[in-house]
C-alpha distance (Angstrom), angle and dihedral (degrees) to the residues before:
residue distance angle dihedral
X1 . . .
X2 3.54 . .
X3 3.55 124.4 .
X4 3.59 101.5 -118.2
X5 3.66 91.1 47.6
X6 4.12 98.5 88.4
X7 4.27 92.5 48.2
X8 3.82 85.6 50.8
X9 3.94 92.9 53.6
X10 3.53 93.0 49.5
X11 3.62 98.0 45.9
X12 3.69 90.7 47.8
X13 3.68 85.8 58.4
X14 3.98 96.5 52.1
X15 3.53 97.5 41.8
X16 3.97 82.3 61.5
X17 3.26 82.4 49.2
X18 3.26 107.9 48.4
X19 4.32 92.4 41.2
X20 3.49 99.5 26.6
X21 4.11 88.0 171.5
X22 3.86 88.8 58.2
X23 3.86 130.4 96.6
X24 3.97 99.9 -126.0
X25 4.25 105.5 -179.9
X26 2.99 128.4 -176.8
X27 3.74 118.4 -140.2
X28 3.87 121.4 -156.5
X29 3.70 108.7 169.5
X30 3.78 103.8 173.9
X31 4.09 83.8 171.3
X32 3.83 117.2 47.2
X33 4.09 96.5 30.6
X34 3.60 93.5 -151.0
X35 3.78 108.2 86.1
X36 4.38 117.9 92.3
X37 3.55 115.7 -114.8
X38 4.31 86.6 -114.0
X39 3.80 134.7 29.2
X40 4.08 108.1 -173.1
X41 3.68 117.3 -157.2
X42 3.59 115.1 -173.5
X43 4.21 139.2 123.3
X44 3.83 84.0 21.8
X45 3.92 103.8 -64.7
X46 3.88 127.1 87.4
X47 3.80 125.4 -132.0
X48 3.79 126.8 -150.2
X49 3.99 120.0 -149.2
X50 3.64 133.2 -172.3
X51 3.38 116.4 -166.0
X52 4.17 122.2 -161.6
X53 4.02 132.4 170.7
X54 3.84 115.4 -146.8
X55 3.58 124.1 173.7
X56 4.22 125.8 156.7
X57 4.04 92.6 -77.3
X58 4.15 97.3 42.0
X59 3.55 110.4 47.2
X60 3.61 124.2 -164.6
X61 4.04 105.8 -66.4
X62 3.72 121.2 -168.7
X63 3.62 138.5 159.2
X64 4.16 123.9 -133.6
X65 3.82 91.4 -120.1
X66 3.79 93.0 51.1
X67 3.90 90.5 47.3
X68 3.77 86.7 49.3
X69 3.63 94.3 50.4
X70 3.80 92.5 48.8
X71 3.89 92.4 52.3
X72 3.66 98.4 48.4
X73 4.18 100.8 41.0
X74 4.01 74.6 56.0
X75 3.56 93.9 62.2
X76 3.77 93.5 40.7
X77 3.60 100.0 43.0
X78 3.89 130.6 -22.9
X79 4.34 124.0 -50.1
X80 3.75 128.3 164.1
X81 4.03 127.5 160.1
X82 3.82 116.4 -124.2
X83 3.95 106.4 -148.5
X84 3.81 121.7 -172.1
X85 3.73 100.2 -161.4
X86 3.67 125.2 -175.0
X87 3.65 111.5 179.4
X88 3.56 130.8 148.9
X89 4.10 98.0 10.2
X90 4.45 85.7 -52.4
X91 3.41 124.4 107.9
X92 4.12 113.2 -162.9
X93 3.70 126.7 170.6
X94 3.92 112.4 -138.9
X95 3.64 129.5 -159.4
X96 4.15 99.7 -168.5
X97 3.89 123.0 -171.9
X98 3.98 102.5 -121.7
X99 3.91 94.2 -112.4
X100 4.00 91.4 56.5
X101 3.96 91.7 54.7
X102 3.72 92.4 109.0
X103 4.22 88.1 51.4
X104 3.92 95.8 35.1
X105 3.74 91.0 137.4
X106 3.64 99.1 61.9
X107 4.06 94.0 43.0
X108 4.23 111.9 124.8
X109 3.57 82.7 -136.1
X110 3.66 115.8 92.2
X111 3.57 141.7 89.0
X112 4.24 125.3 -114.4
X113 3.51 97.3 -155.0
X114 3.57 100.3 84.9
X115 4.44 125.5 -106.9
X116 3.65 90.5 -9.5
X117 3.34 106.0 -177.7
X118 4.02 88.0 -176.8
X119 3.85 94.3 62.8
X120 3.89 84.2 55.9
X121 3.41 92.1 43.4
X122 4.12 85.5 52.4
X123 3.58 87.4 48.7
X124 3.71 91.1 54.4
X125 3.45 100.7 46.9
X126 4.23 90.4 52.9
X127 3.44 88.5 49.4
X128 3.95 96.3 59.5
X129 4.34 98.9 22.2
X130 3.78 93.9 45.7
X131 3.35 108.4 20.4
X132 4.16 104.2 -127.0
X133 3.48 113.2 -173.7
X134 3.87 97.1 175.4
């Protein structure tokens, strides 16, 4: 089972939670590759969300088609990866904008208290109340 696989669960369960009028899915397409872990629907827009698990003996691993995907359900609609890193002793929770993928480390955007799952949960709740599209 995948390391990544046990956050995802448990944030599937509070973004229910937390937007109980939502569709939250979870996506795992074991076949095609290209699809993001999560699509949100809720307050009439849909959300796209990668999610990866990096520490100092997994590096981030991505294939082209995924990256592809990511990039151009961005410019259609809305798509950011969620990373839980823990490298070097620090655990971070990142929320990357699909074109910065290949320089997620040095992205603003990212919480220091460890796999928050309220900071994505924040993010979440911007993207569909006030409409970000940074």
């Amino acid at each position: 089972m995948p390391l990544e696989s046990k956050p995802k669960a448990r944030l599937a369960e509070l973004l229910r939670e937390a937007f109980p009028k939502f569709v939250v899915q979870r996506h795992e397409d074991r076949y095609n590759g290209g699809t993001p872990d999560f699509s949100i629907d809720g307050n009439r827009r849909t959300s796209w969300w990668e999610c990866k698990d990096v520490t100092d003996e997994k590096p981030m691993k991505q294939n082209e088609l995924q990256k592809r995907m990511m990039v151009r359900l961005n410019r259609q609609t809305y798509s950011r990866y969620i990373i839980w890193s823990h490298q070097e002793g620090i655990e971070q929770t990142f929320i990357v904008v699909p074109s910065q993928i290949n320089s997620w480390m040095t992205t603003e955007n990212f919480s220091d208290i460890g796999f928050d799952h309220r900071f994505v949960i924040n993010a979440v709740r911007r993207v569909h109340y006030d409409q970000e599209r940074t």
